[in-house]
C-alpha positions as CSV (number, residue, x, y, z in Angstrom):
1,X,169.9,119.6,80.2
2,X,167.8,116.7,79.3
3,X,166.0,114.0,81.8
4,X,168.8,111.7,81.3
5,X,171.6,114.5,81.8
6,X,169.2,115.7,85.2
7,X,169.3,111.5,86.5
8,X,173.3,111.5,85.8
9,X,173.7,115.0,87.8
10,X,171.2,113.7,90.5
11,X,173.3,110.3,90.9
12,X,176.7,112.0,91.0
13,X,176.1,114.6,93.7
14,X,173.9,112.5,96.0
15,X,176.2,109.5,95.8
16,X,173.5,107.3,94.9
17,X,173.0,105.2,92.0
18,X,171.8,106.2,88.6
19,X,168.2,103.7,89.2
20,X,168.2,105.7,92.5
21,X,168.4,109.1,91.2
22,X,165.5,108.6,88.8
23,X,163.0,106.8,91.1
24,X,163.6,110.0,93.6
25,X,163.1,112.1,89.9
26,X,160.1,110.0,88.9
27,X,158.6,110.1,92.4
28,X,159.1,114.0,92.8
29,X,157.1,114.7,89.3
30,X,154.3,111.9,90.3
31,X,153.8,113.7,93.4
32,X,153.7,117.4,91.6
33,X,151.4,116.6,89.0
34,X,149.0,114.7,91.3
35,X,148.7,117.7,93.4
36,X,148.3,119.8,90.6
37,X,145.4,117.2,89.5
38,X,143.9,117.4,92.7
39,X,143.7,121.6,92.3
40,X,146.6,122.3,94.6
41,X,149.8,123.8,94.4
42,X,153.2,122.7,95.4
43,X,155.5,125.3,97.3
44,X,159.4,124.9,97.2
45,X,160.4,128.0,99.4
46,X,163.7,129.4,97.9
47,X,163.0,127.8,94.8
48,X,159.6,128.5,93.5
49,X,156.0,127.5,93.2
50,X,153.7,125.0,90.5
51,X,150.4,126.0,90.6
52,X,147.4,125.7,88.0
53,X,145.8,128.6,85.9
54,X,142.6,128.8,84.2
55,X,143.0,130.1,80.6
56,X,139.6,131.3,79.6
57,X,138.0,130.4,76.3
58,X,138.7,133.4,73.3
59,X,138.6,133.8,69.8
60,X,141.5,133.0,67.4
61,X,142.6,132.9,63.5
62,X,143.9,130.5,61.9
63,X,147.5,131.7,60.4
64,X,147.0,130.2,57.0
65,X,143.3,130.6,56.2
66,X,142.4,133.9,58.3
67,X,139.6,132.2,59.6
68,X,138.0,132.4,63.2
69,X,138.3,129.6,65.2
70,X,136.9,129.1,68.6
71,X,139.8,128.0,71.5
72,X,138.1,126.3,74.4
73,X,138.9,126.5,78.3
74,X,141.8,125.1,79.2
75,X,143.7,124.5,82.6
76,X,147.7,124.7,82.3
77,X,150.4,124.5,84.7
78,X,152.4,127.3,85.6
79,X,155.8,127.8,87.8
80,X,156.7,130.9,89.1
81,X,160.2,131.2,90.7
82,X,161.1,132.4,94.2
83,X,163.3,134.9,94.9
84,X,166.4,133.2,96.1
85,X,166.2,131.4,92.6
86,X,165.7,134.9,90.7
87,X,168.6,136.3,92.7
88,X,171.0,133.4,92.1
89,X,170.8,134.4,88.4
């Protein structure tokens, strides 16, 4: 399902229009990634949890040359699914 396909979905079972569906859609990510900006994490009990990791800085090779290459710190987003979500599955 793609972010047009998720807006459609949206619309039809909330009864709302299609410009509805993805200002709620637009609103919902705005407000994840700004907490996630702000180093916090977003909670969705039954559904599952965004948070931010710390990947620490290691050594790598480059696949075509074999060479060493240094890969810096980085910080990445990460969801981890609740259990009601796992069990619906």
């Amino acid at each position: 399902m793609n972010r047009k396909e998720l807006v459609d979905a949206l619309a039809e079972k909330t009864g709302h229009t299609k410009k509805d569906a993805e200002s709620f859609l637009n609103a919902f990510m705005d407000s994840v990634v700004g907490e996630l900006k702000k180093g916090g994490s977003v909670n969705l009990v039954g559904f599952g949890s965004f948070k931010v990791s710390e990947r620490a800085a290691r050594e790598g090779r480059n696949p075509r040359t074999g060479e060493s290459i240094k890969i810096a710190a980085s910080k990445v987003p990460t969801f981890k699914a609740g259990k009601e979500f796992k069990e619906s599955l």
